[in-house]
C-alpha positions in Angstrom: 7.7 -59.7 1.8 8.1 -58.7 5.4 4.8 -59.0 7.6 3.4 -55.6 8.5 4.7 -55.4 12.1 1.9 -55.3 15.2 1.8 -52.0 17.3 4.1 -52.4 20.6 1.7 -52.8 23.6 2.3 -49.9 26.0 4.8 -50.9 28.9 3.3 -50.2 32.3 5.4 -48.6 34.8 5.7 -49.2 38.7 4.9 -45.7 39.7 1.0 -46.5 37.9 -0.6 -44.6 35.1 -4.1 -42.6 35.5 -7.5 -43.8 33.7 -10.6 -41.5 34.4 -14.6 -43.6 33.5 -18.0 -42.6 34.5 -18.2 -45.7 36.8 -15.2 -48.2 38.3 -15.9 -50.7 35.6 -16.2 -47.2 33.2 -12.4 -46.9 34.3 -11.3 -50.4 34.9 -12.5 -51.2 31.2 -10.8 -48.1 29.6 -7.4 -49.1 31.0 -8.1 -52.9 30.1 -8.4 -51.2 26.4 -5.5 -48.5 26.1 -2.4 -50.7 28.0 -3.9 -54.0 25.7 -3.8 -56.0 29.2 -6.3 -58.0 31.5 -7.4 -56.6 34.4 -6.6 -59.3 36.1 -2.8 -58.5 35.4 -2.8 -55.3 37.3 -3.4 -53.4 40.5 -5.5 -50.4 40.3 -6.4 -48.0 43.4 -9.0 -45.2 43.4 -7.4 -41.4 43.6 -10.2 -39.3 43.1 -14.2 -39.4 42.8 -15.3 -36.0 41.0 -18.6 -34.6 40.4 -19.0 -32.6 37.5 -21.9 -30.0 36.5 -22.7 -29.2 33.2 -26.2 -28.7 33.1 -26.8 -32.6 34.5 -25.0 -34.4 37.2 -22.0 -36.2 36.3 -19.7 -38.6 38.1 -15.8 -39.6 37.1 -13.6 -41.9 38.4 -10.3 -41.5 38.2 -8.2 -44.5 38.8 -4.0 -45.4 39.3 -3.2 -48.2 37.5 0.4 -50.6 38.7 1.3 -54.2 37.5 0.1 -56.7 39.4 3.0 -58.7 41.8 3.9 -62.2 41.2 0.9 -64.4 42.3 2.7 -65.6 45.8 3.1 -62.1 47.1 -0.6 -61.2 46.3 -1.9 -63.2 49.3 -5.6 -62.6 49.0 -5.8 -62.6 45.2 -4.3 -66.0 45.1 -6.4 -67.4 48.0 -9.5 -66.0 45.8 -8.7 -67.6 42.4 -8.4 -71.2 44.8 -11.5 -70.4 46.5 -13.9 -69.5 43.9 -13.3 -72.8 42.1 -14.6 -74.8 45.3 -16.9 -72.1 46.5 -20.5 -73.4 45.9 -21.8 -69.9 44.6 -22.0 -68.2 41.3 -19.7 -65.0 42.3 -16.9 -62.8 40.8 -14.9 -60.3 42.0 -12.8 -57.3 41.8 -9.4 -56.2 43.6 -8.7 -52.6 44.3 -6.5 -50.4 46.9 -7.2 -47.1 47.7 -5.8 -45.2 51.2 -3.4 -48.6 51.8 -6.8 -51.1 52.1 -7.2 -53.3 49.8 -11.0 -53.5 48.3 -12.7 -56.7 47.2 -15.7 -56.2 45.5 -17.8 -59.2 45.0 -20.8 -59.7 42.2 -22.8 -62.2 40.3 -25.6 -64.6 40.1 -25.5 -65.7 44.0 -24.5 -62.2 45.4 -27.9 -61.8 47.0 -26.7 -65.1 49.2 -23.8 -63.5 50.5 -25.9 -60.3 52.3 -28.4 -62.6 53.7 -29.0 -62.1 57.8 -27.1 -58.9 57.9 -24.7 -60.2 55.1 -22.7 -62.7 58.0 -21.1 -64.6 55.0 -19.9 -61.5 53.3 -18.2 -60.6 57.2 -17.4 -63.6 56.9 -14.8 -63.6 53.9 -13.6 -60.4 55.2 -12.1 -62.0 58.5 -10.7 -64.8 56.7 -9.0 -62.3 54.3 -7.7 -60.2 56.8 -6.1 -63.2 58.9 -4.3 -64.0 55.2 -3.3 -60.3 54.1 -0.5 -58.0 55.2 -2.5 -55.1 54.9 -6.1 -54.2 55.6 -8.9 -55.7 53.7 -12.4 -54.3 52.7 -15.2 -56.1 50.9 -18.2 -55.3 49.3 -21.0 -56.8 47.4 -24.0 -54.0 45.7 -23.1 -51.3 48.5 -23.8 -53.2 51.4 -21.1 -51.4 54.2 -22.4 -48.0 52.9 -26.1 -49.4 53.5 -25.2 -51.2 56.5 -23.3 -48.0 57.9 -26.0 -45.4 57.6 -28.3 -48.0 59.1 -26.0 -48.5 62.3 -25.4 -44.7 62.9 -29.3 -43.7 62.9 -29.5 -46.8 65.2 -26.7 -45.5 67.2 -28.2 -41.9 67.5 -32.0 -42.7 67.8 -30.7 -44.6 70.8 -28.1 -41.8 72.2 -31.2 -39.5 71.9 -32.7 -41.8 74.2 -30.5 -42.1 77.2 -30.0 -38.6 76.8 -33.6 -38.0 77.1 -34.1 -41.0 80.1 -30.7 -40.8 81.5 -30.8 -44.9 81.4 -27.9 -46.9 80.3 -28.7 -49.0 77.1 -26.8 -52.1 76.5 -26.9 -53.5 72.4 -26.4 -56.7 71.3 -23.6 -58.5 70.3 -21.4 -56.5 67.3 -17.9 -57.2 65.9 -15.3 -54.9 65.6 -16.2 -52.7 62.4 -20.1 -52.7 63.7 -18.8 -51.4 66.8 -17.0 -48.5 65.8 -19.7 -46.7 64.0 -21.9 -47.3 67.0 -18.8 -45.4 68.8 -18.7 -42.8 66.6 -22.3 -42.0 66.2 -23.2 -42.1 69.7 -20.6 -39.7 70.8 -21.7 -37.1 68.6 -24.6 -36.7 70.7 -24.2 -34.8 73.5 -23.8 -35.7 77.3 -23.3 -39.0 75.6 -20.3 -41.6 75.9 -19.8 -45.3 75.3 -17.9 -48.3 76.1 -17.5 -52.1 75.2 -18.1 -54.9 76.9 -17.2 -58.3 77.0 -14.4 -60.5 75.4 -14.0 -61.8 72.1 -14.3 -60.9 68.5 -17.7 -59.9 69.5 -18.9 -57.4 72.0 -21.6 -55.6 73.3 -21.6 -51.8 73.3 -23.1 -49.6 76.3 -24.2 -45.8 75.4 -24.8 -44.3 78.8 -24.5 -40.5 79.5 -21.1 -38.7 80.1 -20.2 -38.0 83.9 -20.5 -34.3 84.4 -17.1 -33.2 85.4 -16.9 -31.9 89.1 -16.4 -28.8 90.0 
């Protein structure tokens, strides 16, 4: 008697296939489900983040999912798997790519320990993975850059407001390059404000100073 045969498991094309969640995980999850595959044996980048309105707020994800390249041409994902076997903290991760960066989302017991003083170790693994990777890497760990971000640019305009108000230069302390430009940024939104850097290095100080008035 012939064995009753097993449903095919969908093939997964290079050109992706959508998945919509409430949440990342919501969509991540759902794909894990319908292609019967791991996560960890596909890409997936985020194409759209809708808010709905029906009566309550709600939030969808929708997500492109690809199959993953062989392990030697996925630089950081390799370099990952090695690392957290050494690494002395309790921590999992996530890749993603949305916009042609590549997103690594960190999580688990120990992720308070990578935000500690500013979250230098989470900075930290995103230099390292940027001198490994081809293309530009992102990490996160429980919203950290969109916390540290809106912290930095109130900084940067409470102290705009100031030389604008004084007409004093003020010099800040030592920043790398992704603190930097959101100092930039937010500074020069104020007016009769403009900014430079200073110094050598990975790490800079930035000057917010007011704009020389053109002459007439």
């Amino acid at each position: 008697m012939d064995r009753e045969q097993q449903p095919d498991k969908p093939e997964l094309s290079e050109e992706g296939q959508e998945f919509k969640g409430k949440s990342l995980e919501d969509a991540v999850s759902y794909a894990e489900h319908i292609l019967k595959t791991p996560r960890e044996e596909f890409n997936y980048e985020i194409v759209a983040e809708k808010t709905k309105l029906f009566g309550i707020k709600c939030k969808e994800i929708v997500i492109r999912v690809w199959p993953k390249k062989a392990p030697e041409q996925d630089k950081v994902g390799q370099f990952l798997e090695g690392f957290m076997k050494v690494f002395p903290l309790e921590l999992t991760y996530q890749l993603g790519k949305k916009n042609d960066i590549l997103f690594v989302i960190f999580s688990g017991e120990d992720r308070h320990l990578l935000l500690r003083q500013e979250g230098s170790l989470l900075l930290a693994l995103q230099h390292v993975l940027n001198k490994l990777s081809d293309q530009k890497v992102q990490v996160d760990c429980d919203f950290f850059r969109k916390k540290k971000e809106k912290k930095l640019w109130e900084y940067a305009q409470q102290v705009a407001r100031q030389v604008q108000n004084t007409g004093r230069n003020e010099i800040l302390d030592l920043m790398n390059p992704y603190e930097r430009r959101i100092i930039h940024l937010a500074a020069n939104q104020v007016n009769g404000i403009t900014t430079e850097s200073l110094g050598d290095g990975f790490l800079k100080r930035v000057k917010i100073c007011p704009a020389e008035k053109p002459s007439r």
